[in-house]
Each structure stands twice: as structure tokens, then as C-alpha cells.
C-alpha positions as CSV (number, residue, x, y, z in Angstrom):
1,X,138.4,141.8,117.4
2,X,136.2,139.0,118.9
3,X,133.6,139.4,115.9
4,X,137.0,137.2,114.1
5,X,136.4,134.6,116.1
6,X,133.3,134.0,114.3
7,X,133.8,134.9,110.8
8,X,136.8,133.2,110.5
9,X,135.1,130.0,110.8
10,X,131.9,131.2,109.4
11,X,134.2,131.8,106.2
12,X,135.8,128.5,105.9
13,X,132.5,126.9,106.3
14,X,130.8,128.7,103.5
15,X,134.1,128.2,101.3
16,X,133.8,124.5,102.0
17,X,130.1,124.5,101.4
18,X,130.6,126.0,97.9
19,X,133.2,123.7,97.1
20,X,131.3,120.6,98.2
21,X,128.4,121.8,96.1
22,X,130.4,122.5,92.5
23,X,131.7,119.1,92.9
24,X,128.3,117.4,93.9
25,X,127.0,119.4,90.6
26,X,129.8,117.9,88.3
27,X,129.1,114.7,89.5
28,X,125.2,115.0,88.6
29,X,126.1,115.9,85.4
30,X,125.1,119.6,85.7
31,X,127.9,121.2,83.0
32,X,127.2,118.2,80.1
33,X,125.4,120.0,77.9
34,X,126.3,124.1,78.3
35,X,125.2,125.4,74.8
36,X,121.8,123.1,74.3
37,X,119.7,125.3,76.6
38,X,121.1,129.0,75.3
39,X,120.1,127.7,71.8
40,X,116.7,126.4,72.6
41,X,116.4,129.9,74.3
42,X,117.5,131.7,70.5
43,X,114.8,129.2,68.6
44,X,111.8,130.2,70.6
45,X,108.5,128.7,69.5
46,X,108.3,127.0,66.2
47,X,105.7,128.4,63.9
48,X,102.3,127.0,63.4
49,X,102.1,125.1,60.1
50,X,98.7,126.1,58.1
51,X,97.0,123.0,59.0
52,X,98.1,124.1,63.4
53,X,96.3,127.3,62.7
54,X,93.1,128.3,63.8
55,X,90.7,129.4,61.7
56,X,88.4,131.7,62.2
57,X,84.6,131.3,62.3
């Protein structure tokens, strides 16, 4: 029963923490742009043109 004592405000702290940081992450601009990066992921690498290639000696 004492261990409540500190959880309970251990809890509300950590809520409050997560709440400051999702709004301090919205404010930087953080969730602009949510499908740019999972499509640069899907590209990959562009392929070498024949003039990028090396050639071999």
C-alpha cells in the first residue's frame, strides 16, 4: 500500500511528460510530411546510368 504513494505520482508525471512531448513534436513540425519518408524507403537507390558505371580494366 505505501508503494501507491509513489506510483501514483510517478504515473501522472510520465503521463504529463508524454503529453508535453506530442505537443512540443506537433509544434516542430514532426507529422508534416508522414508518407514522404515510407516512399523514399520503397524507391531505394536509383540505378547507375551507363555513363555512372564503372568499367572494368
Amino acid at each position: 500500500m505505501a508503494s501507491i504513494y509513489l506510483l501514483r505520482p510517478l504515473s501522472i508525471f510520465l503521463v504529463g511528460l508524454a503529453i508535453w512531448a506530442f505537443f512540443w513534436a506537433v509544434d516542430q513540425d514532426q507529422f508534416e510530411d508522414l508518407e514522404g519518408p515510407s516512399r523514399l524507403a520503397l524507391e531505394g537507390d536509383q540505378p547507375l546510368s551507363e555513363d555512372a558505371k564503372p568499367r572494368p580494366d
